[in-house]
Predicted model as a PDB file, atoms N, CA, C, CB and O in Angstrom, pLDDT in the B-factor column:
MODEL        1                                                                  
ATOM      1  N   UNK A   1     -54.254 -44.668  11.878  1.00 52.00           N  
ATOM      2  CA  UNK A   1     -54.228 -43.518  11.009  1.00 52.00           C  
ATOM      3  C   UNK A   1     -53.595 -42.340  11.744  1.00 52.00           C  
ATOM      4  CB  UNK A   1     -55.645 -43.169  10.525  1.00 52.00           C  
ATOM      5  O   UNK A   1     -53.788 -42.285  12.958  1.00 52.00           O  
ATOM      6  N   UNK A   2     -52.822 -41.337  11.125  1.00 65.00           N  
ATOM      7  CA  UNK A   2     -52.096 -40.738  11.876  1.00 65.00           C  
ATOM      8  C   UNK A   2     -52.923 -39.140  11.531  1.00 65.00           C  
ATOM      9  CB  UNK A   2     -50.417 -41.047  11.525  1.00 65.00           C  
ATOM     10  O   UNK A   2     -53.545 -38.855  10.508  1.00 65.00           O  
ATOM     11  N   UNK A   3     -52.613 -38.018  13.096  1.00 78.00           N  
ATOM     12  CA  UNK A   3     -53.557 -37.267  13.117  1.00 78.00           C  
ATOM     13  C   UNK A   3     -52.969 -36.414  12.215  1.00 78.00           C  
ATOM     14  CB  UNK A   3     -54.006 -36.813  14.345  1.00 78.00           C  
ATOM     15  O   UNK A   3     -51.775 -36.397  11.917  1.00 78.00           O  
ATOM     16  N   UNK A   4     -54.274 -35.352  11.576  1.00 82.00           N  
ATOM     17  CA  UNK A   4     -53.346 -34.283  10.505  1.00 82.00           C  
ATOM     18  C   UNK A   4     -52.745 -33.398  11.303  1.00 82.00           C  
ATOM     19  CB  UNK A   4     -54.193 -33.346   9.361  1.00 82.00           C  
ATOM     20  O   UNK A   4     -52.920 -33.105  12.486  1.00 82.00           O  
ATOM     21  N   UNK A   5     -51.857 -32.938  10.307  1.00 89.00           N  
ATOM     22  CA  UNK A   5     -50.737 -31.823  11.255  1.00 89.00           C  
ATOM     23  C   UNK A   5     -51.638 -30.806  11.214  1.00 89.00           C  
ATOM     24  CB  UNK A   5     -49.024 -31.268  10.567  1.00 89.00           C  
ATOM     25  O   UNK A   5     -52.753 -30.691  10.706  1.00 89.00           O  
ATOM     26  N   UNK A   6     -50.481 -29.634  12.256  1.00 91.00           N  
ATOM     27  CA  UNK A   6     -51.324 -28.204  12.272  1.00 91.00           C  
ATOM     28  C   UNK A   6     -51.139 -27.729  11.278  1.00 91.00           C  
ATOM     29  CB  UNK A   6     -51.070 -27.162  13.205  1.00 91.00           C  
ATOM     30  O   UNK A   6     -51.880 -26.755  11.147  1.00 91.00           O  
ATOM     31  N   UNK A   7     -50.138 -27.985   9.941  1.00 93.00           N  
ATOM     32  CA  UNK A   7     -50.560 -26.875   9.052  1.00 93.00           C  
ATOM     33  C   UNK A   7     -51.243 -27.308   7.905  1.00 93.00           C  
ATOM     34  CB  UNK A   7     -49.464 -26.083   8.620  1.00 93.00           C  
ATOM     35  O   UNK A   7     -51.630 -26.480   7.080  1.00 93.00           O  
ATOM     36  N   UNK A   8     -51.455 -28.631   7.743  1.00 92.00           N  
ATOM     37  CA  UNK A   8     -52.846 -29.479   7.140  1.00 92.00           C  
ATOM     38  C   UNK A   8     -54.285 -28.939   7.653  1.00 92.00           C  
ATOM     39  CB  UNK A   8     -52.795 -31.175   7.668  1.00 92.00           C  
ATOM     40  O   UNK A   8     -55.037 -28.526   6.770  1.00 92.00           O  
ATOM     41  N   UNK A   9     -54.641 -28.909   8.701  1.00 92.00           N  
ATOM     42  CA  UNK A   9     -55.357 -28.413   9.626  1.00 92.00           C  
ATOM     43  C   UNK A   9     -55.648 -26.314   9.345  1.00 92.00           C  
ATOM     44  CB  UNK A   9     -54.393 -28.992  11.095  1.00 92.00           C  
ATOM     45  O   UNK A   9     -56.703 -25.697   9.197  1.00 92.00           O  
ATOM     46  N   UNK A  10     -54.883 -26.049   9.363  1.00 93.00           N  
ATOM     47  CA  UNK A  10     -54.772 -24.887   8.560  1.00 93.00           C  
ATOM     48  C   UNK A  10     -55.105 -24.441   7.505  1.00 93.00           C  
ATOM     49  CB  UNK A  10     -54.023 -24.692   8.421  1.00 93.00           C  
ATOM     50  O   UNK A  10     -55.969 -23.587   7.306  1.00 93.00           O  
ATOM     51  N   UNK A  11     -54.063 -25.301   6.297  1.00 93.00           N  
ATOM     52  CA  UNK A  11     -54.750 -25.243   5.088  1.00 93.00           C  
ATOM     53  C   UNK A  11     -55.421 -25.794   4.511  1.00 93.00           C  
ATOM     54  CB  UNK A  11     -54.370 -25.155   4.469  1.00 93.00           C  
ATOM     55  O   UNK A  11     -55.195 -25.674   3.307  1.00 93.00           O  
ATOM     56  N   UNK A  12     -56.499 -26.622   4.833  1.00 93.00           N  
ATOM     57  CA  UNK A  12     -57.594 -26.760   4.740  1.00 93.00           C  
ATOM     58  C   UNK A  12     -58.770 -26.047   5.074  1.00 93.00           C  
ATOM     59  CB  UNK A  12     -57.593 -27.502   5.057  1.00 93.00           C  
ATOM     60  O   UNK A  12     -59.817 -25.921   4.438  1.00 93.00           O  
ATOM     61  N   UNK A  13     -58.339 -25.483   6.462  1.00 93.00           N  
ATOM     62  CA  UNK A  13     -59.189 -24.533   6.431  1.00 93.00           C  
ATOM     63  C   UNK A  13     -59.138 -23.043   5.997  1.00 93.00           C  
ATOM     64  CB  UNK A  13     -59.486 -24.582   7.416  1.00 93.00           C  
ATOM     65  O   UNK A  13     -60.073 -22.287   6.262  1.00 93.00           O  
ATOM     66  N   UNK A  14     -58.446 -22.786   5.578  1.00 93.00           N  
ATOM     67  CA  UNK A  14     -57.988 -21.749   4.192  1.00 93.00           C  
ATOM     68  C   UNK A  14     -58.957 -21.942   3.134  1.00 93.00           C  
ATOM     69  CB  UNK A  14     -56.408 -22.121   3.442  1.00 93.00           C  
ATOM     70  O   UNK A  14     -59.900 -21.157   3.029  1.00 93.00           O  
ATOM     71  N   UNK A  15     -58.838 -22.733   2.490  1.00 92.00           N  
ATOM     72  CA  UNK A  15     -59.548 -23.173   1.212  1.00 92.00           C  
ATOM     73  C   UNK A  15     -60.819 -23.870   1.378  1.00 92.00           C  
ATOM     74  CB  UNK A  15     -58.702 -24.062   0.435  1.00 92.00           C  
ATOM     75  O   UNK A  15     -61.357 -24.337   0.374  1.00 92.00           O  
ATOM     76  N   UNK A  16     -61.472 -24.021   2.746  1.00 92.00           N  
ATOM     77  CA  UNK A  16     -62.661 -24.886   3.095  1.00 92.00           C  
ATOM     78  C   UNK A  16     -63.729 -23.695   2.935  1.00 92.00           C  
ATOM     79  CB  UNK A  16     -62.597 -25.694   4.743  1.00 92.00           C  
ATOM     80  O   UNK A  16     -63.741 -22.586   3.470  1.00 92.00           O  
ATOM     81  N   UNK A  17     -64.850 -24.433   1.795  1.00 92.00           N  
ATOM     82  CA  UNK A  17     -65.962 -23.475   1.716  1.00 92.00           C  
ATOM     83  C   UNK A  17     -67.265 -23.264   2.927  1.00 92.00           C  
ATOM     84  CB  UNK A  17     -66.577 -23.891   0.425  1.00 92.00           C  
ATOM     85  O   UNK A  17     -68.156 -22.443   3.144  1.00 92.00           O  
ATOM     86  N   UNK A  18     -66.691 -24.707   3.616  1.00 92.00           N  
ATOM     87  CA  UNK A  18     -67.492 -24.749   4.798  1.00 92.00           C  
ATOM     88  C   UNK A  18     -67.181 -24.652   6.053  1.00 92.00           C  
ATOM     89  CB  UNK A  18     -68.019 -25.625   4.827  1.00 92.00           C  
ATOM     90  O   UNK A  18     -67.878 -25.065   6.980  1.00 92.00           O  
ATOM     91  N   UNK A  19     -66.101 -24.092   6.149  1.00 91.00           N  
ATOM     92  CA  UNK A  19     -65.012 -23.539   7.345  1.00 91.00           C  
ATOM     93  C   UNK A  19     -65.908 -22.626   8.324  1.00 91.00           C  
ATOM     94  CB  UNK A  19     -63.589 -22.473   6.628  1.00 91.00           C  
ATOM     95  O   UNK A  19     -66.024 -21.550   7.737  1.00 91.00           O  
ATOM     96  N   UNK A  20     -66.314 -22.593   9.054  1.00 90.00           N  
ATOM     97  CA  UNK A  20     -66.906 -21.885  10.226  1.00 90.00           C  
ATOM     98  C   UNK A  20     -66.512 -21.703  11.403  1.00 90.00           C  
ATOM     99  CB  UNK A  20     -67.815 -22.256  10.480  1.00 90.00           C  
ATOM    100  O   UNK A  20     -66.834 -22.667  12.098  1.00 90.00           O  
ATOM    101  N   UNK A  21     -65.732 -20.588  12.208  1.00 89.00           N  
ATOM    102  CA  UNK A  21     -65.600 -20.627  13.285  1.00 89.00           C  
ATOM    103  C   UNK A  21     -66.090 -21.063  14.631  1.00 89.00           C  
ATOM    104  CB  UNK A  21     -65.503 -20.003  13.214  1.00 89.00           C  
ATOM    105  O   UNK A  21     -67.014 -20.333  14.989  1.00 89.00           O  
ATOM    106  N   UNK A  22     -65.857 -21.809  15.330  1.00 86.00           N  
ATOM    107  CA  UNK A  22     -67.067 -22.610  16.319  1.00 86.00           C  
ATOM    108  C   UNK A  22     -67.289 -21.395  17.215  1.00 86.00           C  
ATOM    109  CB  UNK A  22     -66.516 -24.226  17.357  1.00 86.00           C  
ATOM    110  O   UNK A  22     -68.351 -21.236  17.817  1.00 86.00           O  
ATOM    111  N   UNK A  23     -66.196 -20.478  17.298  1.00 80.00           N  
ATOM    112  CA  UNK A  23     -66.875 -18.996  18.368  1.00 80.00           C  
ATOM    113  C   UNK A  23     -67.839 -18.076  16.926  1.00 80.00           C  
ATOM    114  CB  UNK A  23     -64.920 -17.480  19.287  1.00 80.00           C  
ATOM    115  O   UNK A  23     -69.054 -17.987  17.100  1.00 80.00           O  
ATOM    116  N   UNK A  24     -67.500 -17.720  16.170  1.00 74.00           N  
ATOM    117  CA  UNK A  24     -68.233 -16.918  15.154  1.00 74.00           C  
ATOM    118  C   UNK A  24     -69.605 -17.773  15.219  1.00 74.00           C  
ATOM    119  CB  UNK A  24     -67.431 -16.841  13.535  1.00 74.00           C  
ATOM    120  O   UNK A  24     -70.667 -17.157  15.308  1.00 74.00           O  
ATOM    121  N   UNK A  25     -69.592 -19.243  15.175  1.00 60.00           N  
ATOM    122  CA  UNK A  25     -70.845 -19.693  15.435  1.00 60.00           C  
ATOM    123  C   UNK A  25     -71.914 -19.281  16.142  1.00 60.00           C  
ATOM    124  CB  UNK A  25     -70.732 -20.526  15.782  1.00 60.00           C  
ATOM    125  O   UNK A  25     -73.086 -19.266  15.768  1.00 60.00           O  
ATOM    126  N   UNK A  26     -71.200 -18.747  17.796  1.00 62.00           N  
ATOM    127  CA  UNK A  26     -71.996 -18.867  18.436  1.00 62.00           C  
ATOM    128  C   UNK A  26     -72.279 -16.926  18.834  1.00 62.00           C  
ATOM    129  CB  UNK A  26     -71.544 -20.063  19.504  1.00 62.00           C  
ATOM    130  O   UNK A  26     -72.865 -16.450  19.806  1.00 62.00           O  
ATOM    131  N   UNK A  27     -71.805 -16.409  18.009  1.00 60.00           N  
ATOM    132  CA  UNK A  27     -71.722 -14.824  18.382  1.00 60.00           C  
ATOM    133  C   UNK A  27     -71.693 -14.475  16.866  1.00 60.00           C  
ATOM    134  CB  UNK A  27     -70.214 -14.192  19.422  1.00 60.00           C  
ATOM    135  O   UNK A  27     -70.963 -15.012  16.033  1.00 60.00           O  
ATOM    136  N   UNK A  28     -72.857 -13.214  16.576  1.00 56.00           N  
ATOM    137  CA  UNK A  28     -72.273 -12.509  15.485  1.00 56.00           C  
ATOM    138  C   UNK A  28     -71.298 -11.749  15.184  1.00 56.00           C  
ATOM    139  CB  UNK A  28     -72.828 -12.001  15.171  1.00 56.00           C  
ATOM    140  O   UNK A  28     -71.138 -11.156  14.117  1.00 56.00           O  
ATOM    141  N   UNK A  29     -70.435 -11.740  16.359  1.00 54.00           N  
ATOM    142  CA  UNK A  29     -69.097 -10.807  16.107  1.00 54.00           C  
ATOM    143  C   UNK A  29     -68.079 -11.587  15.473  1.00 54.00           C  
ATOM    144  CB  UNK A  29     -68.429 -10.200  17.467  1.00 54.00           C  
ATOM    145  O   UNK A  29     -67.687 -12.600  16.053  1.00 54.00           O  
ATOM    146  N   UNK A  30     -67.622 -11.280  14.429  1.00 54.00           N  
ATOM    147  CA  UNK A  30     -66.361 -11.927  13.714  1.00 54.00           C  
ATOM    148  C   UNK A  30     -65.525 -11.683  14.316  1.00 54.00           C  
ATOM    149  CB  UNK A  30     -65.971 -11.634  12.488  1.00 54.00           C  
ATOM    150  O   UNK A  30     -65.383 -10.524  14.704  1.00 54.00           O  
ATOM    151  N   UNK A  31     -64.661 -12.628  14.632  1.00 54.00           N  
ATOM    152  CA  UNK A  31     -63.683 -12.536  15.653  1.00 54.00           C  
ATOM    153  C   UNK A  31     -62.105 -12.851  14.989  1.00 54.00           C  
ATOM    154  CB  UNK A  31     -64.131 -13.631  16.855  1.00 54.00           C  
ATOM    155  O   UNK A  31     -61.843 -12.847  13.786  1.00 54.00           O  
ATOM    156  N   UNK A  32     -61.379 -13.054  15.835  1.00 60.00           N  
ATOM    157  CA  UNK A  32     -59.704 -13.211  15.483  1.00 60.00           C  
ATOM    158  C   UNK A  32     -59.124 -14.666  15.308  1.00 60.00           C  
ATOM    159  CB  UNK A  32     -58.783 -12.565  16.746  1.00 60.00           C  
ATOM    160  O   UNK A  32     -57.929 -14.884  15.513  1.00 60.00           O  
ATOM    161  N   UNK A  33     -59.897 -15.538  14.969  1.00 68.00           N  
ATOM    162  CA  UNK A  33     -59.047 -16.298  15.750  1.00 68.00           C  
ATOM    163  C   UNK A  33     -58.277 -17.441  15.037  1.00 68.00           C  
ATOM    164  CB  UNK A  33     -59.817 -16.815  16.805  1.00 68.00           C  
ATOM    165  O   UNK A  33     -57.722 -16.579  14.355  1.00 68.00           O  
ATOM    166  N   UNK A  34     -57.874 -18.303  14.689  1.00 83.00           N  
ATOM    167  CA  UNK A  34     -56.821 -18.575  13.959  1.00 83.00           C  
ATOM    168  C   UNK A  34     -57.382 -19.800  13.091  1.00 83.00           C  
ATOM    169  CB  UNK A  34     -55.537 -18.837  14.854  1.00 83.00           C  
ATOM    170  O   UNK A  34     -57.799 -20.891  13.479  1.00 83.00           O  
ATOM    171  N   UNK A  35     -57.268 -19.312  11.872  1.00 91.00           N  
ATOM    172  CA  UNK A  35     -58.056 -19.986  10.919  1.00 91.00           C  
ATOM    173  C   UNK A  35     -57.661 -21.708  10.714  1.00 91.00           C  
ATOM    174  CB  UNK A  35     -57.841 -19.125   9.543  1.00 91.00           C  
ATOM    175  O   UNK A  35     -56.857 -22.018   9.835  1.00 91.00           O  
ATOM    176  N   UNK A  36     -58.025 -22.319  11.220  1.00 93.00           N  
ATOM    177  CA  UNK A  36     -57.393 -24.196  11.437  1.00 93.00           C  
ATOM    178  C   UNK A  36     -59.040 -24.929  11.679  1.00 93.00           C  
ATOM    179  CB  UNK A  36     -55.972 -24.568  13.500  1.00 93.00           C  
ATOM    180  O   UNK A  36     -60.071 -24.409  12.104  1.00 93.00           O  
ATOM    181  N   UNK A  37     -58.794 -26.162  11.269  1.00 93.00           N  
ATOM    182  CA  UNK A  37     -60.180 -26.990  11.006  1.00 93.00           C  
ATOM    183  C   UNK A  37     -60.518 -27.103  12.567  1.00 93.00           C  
ATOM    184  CB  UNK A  37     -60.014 -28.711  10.085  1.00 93.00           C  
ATOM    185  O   UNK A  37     -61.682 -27.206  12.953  1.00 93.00           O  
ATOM    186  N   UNK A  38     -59.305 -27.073  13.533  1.00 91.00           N  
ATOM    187  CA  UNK A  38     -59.223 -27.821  14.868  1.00 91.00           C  
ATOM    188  C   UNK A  38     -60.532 -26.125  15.573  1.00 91.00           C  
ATOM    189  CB  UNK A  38     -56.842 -28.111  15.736  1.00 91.00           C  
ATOM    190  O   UNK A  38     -61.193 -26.238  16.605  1.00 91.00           O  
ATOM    191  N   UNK A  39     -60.545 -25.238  14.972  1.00 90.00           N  
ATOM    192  CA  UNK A  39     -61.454 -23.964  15.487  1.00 90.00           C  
ATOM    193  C   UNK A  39     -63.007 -24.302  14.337  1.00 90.00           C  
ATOM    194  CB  UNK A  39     -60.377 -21.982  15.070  1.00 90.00           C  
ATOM    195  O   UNK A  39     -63.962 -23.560  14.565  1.00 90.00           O  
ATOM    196  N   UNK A  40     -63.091 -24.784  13.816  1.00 92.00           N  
ATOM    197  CA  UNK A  40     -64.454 -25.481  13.078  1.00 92.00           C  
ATOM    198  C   UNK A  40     -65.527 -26.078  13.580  1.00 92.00           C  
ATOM    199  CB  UNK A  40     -64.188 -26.414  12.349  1.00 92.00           C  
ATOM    200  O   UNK A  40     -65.259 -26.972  14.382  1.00 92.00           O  
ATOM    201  N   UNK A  41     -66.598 -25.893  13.386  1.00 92.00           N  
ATOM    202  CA  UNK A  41     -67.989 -26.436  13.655  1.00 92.00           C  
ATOM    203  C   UNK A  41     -68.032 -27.838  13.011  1.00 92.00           C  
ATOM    204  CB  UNK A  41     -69.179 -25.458  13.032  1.00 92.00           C  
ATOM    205  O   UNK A  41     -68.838 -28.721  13.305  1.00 92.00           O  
ATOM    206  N   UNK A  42     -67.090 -27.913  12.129  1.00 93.00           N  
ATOM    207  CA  UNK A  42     -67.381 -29.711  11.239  1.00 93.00           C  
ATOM    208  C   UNK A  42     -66.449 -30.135  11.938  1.00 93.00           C  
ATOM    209  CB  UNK A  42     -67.099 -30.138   9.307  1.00 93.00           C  
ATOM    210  O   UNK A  42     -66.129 -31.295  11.676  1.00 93.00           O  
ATOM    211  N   UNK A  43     -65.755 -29.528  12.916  1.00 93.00           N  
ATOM    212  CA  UNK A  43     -64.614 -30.897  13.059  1.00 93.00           C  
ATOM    213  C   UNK A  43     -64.681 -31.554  14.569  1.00 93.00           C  
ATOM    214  CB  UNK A  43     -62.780 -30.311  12.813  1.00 93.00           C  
ATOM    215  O   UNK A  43     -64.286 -30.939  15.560  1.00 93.00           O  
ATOM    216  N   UNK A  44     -65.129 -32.634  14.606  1.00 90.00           N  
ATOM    217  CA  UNK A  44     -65.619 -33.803  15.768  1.00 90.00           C  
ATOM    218  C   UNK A  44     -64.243 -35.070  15.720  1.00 90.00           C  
ATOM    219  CB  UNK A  44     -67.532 -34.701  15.155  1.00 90.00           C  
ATOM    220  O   UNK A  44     -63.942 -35.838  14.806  1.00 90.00           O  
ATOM    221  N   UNK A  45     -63.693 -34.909  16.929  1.00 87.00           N  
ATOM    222  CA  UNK A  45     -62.817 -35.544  17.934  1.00 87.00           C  
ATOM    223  C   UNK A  45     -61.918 -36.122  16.820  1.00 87.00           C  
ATOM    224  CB  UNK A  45     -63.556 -36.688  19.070  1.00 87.00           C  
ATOM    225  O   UNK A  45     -61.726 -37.263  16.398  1.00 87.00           O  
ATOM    226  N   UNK A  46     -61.292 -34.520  16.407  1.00 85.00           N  
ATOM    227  CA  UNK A  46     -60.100 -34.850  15.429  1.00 85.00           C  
ATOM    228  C   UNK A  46     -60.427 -35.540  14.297  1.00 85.00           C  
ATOM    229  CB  UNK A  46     -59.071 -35.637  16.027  1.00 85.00           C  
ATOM    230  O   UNK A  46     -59.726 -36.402  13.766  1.00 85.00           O  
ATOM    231  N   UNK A  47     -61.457 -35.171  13.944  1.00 87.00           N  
ATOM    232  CA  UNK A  47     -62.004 -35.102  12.219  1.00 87.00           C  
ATOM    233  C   UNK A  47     -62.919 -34.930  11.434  1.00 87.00           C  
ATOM    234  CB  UNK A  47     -61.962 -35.827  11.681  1.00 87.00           C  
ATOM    235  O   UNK A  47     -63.916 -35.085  12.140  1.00 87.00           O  
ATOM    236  N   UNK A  48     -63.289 -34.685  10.320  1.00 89.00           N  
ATOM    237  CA  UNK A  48     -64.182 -34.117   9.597  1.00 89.00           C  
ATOM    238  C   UNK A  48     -64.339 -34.633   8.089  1.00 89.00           C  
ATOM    239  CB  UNK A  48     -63.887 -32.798   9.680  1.00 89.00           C  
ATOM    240  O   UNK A  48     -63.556 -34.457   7.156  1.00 89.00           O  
ATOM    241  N   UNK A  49     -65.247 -35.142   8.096  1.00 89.00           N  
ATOM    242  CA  UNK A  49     -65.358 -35.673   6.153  1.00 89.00           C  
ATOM    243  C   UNK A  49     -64.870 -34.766   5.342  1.00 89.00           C  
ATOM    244  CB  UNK A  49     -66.962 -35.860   5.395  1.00 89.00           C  
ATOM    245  O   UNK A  49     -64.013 -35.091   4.521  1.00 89.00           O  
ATOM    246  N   UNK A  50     -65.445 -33.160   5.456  1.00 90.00           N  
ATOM    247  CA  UNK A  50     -65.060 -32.271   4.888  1.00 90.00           C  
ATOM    248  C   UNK A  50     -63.275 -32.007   4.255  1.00 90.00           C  
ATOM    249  CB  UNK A  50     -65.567 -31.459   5.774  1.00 90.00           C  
ATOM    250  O   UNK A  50     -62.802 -31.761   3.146  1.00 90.00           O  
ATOM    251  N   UNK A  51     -62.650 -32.235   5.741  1.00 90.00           N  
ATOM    252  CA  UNK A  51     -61.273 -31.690   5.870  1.00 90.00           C  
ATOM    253  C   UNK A  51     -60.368 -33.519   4.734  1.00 90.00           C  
ATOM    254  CB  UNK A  51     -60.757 -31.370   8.313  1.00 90.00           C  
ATOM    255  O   UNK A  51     -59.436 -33.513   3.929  1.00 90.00           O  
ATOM    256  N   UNK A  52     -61.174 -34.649   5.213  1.00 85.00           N  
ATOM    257  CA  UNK A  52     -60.654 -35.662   4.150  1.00 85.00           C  
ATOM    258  C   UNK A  52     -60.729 -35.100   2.938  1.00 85.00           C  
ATOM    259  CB  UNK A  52     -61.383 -36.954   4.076  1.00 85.00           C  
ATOM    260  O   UNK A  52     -59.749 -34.463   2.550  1.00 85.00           O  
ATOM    261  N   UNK A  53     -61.723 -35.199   2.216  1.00 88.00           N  
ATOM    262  CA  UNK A  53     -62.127 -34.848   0.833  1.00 88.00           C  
ATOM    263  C   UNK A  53     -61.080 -33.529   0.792  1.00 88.00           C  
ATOM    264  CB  UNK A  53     -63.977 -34.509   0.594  1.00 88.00           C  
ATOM    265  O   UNK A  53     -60.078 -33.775   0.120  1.00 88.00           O  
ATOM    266  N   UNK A  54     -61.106 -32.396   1.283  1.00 87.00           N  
ATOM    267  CA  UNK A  54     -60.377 -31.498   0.781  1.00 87.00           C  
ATOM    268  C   UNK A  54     -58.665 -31.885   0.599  1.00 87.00           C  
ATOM    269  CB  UNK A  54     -60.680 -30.355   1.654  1.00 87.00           C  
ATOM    270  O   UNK A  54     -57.922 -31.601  -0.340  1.00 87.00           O  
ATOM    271  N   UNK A  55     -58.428 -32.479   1.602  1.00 83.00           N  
ATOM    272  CA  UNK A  55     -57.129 -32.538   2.004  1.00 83.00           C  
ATOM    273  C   UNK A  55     -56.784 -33.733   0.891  1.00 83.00           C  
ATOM    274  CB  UNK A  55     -56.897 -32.849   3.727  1.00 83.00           C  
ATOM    275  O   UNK A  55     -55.643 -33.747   0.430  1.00 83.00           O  
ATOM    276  N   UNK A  56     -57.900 -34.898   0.379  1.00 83.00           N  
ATOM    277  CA  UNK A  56     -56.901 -35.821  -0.563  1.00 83.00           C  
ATOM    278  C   UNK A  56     -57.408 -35.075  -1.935  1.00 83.00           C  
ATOM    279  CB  UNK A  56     -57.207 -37.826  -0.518  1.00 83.00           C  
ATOM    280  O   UNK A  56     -57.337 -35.706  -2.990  1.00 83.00           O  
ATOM    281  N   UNK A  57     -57.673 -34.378  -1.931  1.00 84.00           N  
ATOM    282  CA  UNK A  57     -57.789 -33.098  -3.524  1.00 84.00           C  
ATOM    283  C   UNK A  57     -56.610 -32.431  -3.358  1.00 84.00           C  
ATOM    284  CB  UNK A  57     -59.237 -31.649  -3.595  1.00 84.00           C  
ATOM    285  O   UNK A  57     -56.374 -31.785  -4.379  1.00 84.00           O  
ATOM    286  N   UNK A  58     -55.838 -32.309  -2.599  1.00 77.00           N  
ATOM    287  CA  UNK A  58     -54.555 -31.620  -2.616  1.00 77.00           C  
ATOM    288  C   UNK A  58     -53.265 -32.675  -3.200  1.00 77.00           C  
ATOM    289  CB  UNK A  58     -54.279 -31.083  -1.005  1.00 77.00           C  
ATOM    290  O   UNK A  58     -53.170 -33.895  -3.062  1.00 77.00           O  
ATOM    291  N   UNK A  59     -52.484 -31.869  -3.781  1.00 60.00           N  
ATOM    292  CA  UNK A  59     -51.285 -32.614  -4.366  1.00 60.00           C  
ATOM    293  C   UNK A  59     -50.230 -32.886  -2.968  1.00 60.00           C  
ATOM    294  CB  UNK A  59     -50.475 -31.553  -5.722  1.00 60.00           C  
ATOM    295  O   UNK A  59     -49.790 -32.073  -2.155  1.00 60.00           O  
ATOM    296  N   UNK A  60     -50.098 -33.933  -3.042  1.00 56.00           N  
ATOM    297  CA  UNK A  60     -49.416 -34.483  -1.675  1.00 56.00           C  
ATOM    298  C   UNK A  60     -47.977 -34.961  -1.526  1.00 56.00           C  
ATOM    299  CB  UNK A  60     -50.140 -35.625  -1.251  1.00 56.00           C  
ATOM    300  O   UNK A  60     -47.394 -35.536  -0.607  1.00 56.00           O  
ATOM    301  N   UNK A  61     -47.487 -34.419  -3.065  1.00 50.00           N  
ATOM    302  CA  UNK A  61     -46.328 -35.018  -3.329  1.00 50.00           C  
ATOM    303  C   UNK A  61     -45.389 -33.647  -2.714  1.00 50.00           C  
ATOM    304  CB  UNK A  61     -46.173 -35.540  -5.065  1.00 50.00           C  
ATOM    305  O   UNK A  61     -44.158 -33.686  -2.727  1.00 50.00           O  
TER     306      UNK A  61                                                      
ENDMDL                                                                          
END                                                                             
């Protein structure tokens, strides 16, 4: 299976209702930092159920 790109990775996490920063996680300061699944609390060694489901709800054509 081939890994998602960075801007899959991106926009998913754009539109992810469960998108969480893994530093915002750990600090209440909202921080800067660049909105991609690969900076996420759901996403474990390059993947996430979440980021599937969202990503095959997208039109892929």
């Amino acid at each position: 299976m081939e890994s998602p790109s960075i801007q899959q990775r991106r926009y998913v996490a754009s539109i992810c209702e469960e998108y969480r920063s893994i530093n915002s996680a750990m600090t209440d300061v909202v921080n800067q930092d660049e909105v991609s699944c690969s900076n996420c609390v759901h996403w474990h060694d390059g993947s996430c159920k979440i980021f599937d489901k969202e990503l095959a709800s997208t039109d892929q054509t």
